[in-house]
C-alpha positions as CSV (number, residue, x, y, z in Angstrom):
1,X,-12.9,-20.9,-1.9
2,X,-10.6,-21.4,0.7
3,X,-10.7,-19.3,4.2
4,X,-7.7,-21.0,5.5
5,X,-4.3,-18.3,5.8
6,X,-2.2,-21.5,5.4
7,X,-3.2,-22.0,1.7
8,X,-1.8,-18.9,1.0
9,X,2.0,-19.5,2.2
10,X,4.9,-20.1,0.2
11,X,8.4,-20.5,0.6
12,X,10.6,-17.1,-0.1
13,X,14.4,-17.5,0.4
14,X,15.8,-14.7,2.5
15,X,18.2,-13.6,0.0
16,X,15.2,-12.4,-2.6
17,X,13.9,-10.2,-0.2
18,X,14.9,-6.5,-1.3
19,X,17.1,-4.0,0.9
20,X,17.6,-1.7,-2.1
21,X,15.8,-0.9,-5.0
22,X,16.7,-1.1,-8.4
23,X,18.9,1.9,-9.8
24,X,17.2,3.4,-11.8
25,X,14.1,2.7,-10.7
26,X,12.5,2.3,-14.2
27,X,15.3,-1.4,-14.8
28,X,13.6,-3.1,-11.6
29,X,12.4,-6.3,-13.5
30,X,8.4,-6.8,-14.5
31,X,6.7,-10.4,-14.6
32,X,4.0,-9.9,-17.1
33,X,1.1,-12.5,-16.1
34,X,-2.0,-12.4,-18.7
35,X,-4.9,-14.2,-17.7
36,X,-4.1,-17.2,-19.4
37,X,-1.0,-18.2,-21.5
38,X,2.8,-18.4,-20.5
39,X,4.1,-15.6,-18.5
40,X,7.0,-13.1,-19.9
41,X,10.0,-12.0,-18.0
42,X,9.9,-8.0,-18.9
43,X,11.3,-5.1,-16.9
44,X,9.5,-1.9,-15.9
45,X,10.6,0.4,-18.4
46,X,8.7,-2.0,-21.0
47,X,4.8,-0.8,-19.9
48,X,4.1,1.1,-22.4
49,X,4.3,-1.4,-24.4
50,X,2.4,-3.6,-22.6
51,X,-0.8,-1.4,-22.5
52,X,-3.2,0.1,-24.6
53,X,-3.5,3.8,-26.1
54,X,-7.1,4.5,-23.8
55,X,-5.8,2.8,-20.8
56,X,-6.2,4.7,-17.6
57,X,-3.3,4.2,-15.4
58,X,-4.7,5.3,-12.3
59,X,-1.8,6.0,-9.3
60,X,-1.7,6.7,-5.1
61,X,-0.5,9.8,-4.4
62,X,0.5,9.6,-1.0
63,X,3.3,10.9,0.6
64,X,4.8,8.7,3.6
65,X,5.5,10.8,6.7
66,X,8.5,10.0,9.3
67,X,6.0,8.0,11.2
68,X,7.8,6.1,13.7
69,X,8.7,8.0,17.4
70,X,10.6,7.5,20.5
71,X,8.2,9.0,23.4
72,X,8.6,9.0,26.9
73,X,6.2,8.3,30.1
74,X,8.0,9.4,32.7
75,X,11.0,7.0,32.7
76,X,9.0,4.3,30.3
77,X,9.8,4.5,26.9
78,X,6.9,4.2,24.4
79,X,7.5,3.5,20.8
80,X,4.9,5.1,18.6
81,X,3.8,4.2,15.2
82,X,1.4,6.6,13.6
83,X,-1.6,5.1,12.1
84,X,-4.1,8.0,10.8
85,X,-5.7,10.8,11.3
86,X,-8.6,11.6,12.9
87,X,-11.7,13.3,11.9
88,X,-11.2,15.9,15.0
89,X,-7.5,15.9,14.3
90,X,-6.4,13.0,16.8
91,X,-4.1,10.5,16.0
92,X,-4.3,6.3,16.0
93,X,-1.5,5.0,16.2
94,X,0.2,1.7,17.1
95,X,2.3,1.6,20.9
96,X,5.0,-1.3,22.0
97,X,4.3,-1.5,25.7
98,X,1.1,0.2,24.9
99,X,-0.2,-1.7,28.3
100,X,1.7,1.1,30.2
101,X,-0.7,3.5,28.8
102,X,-3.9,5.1,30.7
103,X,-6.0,7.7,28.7
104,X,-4.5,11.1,30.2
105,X,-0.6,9.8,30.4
106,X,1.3,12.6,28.9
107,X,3.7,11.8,26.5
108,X,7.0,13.7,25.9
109,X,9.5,13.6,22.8
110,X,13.2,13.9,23.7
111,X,14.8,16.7,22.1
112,X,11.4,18.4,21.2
113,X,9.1,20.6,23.2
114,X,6.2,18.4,22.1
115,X,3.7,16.6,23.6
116,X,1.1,14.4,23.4
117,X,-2.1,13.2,25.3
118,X,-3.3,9.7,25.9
119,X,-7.3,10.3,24.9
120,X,-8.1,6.1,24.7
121,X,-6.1,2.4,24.5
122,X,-7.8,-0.3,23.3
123,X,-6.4,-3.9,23.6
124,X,-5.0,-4.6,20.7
125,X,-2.1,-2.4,20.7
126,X,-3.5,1.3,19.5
127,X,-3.8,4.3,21.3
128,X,-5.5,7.7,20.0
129,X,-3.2,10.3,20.6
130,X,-3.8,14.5,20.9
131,X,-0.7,16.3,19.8
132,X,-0.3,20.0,21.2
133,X,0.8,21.3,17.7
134,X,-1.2,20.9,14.6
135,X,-1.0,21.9,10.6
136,X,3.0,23.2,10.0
137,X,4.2,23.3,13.1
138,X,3.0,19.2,13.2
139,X,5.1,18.5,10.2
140,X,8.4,20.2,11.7
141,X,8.1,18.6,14.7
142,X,7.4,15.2,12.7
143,X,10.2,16.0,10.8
144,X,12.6,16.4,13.7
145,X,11.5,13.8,16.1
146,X,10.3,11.3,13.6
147,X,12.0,8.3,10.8
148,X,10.6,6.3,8.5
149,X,8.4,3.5,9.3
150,X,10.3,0.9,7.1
151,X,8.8,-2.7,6.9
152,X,10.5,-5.0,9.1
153,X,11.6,-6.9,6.8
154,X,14.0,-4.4,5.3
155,X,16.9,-4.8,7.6
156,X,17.9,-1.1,9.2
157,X,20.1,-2.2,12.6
158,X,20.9,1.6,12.5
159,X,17.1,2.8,11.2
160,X,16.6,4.4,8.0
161,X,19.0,6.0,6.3
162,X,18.9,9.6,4.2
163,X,19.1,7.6,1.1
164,X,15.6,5.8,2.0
165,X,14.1,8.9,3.0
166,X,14.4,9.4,-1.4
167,X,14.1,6.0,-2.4
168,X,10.8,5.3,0.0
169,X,9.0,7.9,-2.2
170,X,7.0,8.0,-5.2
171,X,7.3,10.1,-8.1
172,X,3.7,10.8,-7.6
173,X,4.1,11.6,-3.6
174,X,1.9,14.9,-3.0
175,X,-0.5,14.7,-0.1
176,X,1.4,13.5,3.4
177,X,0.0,10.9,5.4
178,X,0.7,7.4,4.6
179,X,2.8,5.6,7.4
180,X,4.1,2.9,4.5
181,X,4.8,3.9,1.0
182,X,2.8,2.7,-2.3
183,X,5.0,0.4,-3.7
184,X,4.3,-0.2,-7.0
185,X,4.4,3.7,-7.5
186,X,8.4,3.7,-6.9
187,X,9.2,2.1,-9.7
188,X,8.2,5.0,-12.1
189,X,10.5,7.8,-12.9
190,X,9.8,10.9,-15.5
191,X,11.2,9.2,-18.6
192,X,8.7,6.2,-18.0
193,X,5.7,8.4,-17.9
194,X,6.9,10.2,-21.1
195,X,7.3,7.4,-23.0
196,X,3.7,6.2,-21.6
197,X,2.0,9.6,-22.4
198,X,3.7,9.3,-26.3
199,X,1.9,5.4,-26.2
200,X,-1.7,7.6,-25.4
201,X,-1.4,6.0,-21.7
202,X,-3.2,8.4,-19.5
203,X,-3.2,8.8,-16.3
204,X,-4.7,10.2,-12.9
205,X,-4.5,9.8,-9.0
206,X,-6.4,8.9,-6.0
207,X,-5.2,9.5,-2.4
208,X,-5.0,6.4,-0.1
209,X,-2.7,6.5,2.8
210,X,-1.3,3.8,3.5
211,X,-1.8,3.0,7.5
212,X,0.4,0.9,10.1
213,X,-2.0,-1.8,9.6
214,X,-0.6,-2.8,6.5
215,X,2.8,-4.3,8.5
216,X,0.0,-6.7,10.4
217,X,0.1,-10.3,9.6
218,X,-2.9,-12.5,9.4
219,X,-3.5,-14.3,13.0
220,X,-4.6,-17.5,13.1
221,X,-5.3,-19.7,10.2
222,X,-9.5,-18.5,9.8
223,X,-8.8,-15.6,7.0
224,X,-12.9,-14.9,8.1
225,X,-11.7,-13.7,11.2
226,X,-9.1,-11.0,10.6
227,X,-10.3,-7.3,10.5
228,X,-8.8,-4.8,8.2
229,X,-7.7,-1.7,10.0
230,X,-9.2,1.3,8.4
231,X,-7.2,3.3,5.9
232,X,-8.1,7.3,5.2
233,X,-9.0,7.7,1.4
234,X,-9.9,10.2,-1.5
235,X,-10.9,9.8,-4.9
236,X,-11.9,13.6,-6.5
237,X,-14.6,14.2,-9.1
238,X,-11.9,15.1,-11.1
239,X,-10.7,11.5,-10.8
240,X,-13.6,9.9,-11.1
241,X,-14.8,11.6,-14.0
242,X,-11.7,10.7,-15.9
243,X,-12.3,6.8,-15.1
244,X,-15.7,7.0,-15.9
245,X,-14.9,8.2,-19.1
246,X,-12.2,6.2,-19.7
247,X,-14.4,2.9,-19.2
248,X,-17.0,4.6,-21.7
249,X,-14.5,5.0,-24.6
250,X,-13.1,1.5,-23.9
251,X,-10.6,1.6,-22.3
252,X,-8.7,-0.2,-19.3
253,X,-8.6,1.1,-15.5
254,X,-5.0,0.4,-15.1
255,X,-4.4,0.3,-11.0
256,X,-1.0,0.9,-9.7
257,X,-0.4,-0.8,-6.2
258,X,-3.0,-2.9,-4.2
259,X,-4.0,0.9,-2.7
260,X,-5.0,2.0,-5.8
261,X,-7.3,-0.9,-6.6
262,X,-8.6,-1.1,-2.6
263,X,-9.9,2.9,-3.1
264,X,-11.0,2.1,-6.2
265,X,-13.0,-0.8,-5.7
266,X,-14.3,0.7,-2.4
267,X,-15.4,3.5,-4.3
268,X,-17.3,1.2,-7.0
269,X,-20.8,0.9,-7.8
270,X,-22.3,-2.2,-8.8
271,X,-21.4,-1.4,-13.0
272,X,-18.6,-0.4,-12.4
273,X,-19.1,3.6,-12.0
274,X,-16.6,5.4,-9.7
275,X,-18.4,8.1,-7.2
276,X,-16.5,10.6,-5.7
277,X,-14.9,9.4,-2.1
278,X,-13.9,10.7,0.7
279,X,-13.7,8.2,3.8
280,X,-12.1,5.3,5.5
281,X,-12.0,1.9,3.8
282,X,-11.6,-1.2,5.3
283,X,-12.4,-3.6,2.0
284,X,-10.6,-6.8,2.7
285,X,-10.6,-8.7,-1.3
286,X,-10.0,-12.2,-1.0
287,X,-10.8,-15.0,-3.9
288,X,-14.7,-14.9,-4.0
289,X,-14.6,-11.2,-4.1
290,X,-16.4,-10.0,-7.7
291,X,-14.2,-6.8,-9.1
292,X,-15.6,-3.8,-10.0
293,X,-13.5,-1.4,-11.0
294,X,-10.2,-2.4,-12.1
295,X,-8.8,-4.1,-15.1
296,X,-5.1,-4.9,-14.6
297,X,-3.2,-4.7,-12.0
298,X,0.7,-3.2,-11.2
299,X,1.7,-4.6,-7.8
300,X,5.0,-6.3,-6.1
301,X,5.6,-9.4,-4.9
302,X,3.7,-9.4,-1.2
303,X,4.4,-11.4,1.8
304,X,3.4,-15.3,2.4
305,X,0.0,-15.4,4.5
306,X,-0.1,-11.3,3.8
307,X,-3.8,-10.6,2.6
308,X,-1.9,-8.4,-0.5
309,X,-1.2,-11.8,-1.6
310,X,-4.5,-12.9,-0.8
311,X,-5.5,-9.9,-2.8
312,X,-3.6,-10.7,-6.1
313,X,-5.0,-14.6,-5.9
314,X,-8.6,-13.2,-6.3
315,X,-7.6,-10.9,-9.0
316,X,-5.7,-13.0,-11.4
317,X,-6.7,-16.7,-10.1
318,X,-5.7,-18.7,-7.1
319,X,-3.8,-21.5,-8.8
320,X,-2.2,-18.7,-11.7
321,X,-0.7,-16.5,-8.9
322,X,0.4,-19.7,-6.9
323,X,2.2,-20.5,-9.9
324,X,3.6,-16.8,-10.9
325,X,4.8,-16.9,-7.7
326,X,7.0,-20.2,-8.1
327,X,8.4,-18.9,-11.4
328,X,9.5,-15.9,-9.6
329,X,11.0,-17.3,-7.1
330,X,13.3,-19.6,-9.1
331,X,14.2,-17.1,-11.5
332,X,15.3,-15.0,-8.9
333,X,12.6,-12.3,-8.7
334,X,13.3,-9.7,-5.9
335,X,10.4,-9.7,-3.3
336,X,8.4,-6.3,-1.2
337,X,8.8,-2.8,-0.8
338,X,12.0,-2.3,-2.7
339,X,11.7,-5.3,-4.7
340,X,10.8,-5.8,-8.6
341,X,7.2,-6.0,-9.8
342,X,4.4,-7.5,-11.7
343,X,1.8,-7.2,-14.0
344,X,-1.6,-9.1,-13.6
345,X,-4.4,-9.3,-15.8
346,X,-8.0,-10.0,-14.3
347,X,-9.0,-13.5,-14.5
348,X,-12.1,-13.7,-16.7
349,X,-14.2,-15.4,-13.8
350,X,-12.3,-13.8,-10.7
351,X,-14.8,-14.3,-8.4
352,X,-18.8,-14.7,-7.2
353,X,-19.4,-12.4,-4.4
354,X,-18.3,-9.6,-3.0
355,X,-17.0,-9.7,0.9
């Protein structure tokens, strides 16, 4: 097992990364990837096909906030990325010039009212914030004074447009609080899940919002010595009934997006058995890590030296995605956030040990 970030690079031409996604969203192309055999060039729209009456597809129902804001200290301008939510209703979030900062500096928000205090700093770029509004009142003035968080690598020289603010959410969007969408979940629209509840495809969701954190490359070349930043999760009874008893009558746990599988496979017990969760995760699944929970995997195409593609090496095989990922590329795949997707199935042997 490797543990060096340099094994997991790759060469991506510029032009394959995404700025729009497919139209509609359902004709964004699918690289179907079984755990052993040739792969097949499919597109989204084919999945129920590709799955199993039984199957569980199990989805993030996040909803991404206008994250990003333009405070003031004084004269200084601070840009703020929000991270999470606190346990006593403070925020983390990520600061450029964060240096400036002193726990109780008073932030302001042009053309708001708002403000917000300084409670900590730590030297890695994230401050814990207090906001003087909560609840509603939060959201409007998130609304007014925020914009969309976008991955850098989604060119914006003007930021996010109103069309992004409906094509950077899912279909299955409900519970706000993830700073960066679940990808893999904006590829399905209502005629796909129809035609996968008339294949007997169910389905069910988990809450796992997405934090700043997930923008952060991998430092160094020692993969032992990056952290995870912590990620705010929920998985129901409800839910975990329903993949509990899924597994029991045979069939597949289908997991849309890396979140989806991260929650569930934080949530995991030993066989396999999902417990109710409510918490922060931090799993970081690399090749050596044994799964779980999950059975096949719906994800884009993630970023060289990213540990999402670190991720999908230990789920489907080192050497298998390596080579997934050079037939995309020369057949012209589109690559991240608003890119096309692809379908893995768990290597037989994916692993030893969990990290």
């Amino acid at each position: 097992m490797t543990d060096l970030a340099s094994d997991f690079d790759f060469d991506l031409p510029p032009a394959l990364i995404a700025e729009h996604p497919a139209r509609p969203r359902d004709s964004a192309r699918l690289l179907d990837i079984p755990a052993a055999g040739p792969f097949h060039d499919r597109i989204v729209r084919d999945l129920p096909s590709l799955l199993r009456p039984g199957d569980l597809l199990v989805a993030n129902d996040t909803a991404v906030i206008p994250a990003q804001l333009d405070a003031r200290r004084g004269e200084a301008r601070i840009g703020i990325t929000l991270d999470r939510i606190l346990p006593d209703g403070t925020w983390h979030a990520l600061a450029r010039n964060a240096r400036r900062l002193r726990a109780g500096d008073v932030l302001t928000f042009p053309g708001t009212p708002n403000t917000a205090a300084v409670i900590s700093r730590d030297d890695e770029g994230g401050v814990v914030l207090r906001f003087d509004t909560e609840g509603a009142a939060f959201d409007a003035f998130l609304q007014a004074a925020g914009v969309l968080a976008l991955p850098p690598y989604i060119a914006r020289p003007f930021g996010p447009t109103e069309q992004d603010r409906v094509d950077y959410a899912t279909i299955f969007s409900a519970h706000r609080g993830a700073v960066a969408a679940p990808t893999a979940g904006l590829h399905f629209t209502p005629d796909l899940l129809a035609a996968l509840d008339a294949a007997g495809v169910g389905r069910c969701t988990l809450t796992l919002h997405v934090g700043a954190g997930t923008f952060l490359p991998v430092r160094g070349d020692s993969i032992a010595a990056h952290r995870m930043h912590a990620e705010r999760g929920v998985i129901t009874a409800e839910t975990a009934d329903a993949i509990n008893a899924a597994r029991r009558a045979g069939g597949r746990i289908v997991a849309v997006g890396t979140t989806s599988l991260r929650l569930l496979e934080s949530a995991a017990d030993p066989d396999g058995t999902i417990r109710p969760f409510d918490g922060d995760t931090a799993i970081f699944i690399r090749p050596g890590y044994r799964f779980r929970a999950v059975d096949v995997l719906m994800t884009n195409f993630h970023l060289p030296r990213s540990t999402l593609f670190m991720l999908v090496c230990a789920f489907a095989g080192y050497d298998r995605m390596r080579d997934a990922y050079a037939h995309a590329v020369a057949d012209g795949y589109r690559f991240y956030s608003y890119g096309d997707a692809c379908l893995l199935h768990r290597a037989p042997a994916a692993g030893e040990q969990g990290l």
